[in-house]
N, C-alpha and C positions, 0 to 999 in steps of 0.2 A: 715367598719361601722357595728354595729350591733343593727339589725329590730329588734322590738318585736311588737306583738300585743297594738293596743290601740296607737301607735305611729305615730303623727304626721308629716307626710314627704311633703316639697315643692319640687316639680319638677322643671324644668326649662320652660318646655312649659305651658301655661293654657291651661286649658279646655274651649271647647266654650261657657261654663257658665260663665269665667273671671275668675273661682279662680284656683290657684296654686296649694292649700293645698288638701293632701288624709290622710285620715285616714288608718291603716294598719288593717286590718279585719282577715286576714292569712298569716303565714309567713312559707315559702317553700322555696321549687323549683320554684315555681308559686308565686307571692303573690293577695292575694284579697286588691284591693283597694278602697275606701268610698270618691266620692269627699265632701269637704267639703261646699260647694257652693249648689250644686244642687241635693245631695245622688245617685246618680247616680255609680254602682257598675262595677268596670272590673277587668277581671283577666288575669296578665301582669306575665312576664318573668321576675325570678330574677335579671339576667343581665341589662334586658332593666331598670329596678328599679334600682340600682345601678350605672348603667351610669349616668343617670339622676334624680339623687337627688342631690337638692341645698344643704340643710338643714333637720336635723330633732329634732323635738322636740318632745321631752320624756312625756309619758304618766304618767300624777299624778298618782303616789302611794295612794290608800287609805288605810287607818291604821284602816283594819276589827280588831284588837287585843284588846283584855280587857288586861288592865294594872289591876293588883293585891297590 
């Protein structure tokens, strides 16, 4: 699979706020993770992210371009 910033990932476990969903903040060796539930910030082991990703959804493109 491949992370990018701005990318929304459900894990399999929740967080003891209820929610599933993290935000991706940095993508490494490490990654920074954003719950999406509580903003609550941890920085987790690629591996351990990759094991345990349900699902990820892709971070809207926004279209900064002026058309000509």
């Amino acid at each position: 699979m491949i992370y990018e910033v701005g990318d929304i990932v459900q894990l399999k476990k929740k967080h003891p706020c209820g929610s599933c969903e993290w935000e991706l903040l940095r993508v490494g060796a490490d990654f920074k993770l954003k719950c999406c539930g509580c903003g609550h910030e941890v920085m987790v082991k690629r591996s351990m992210v990759e094991k345990s990703t349900k699902s990820i959804r892709k971070a809207e493109k926004q279209s900064s371009e002026k058309h000509n």
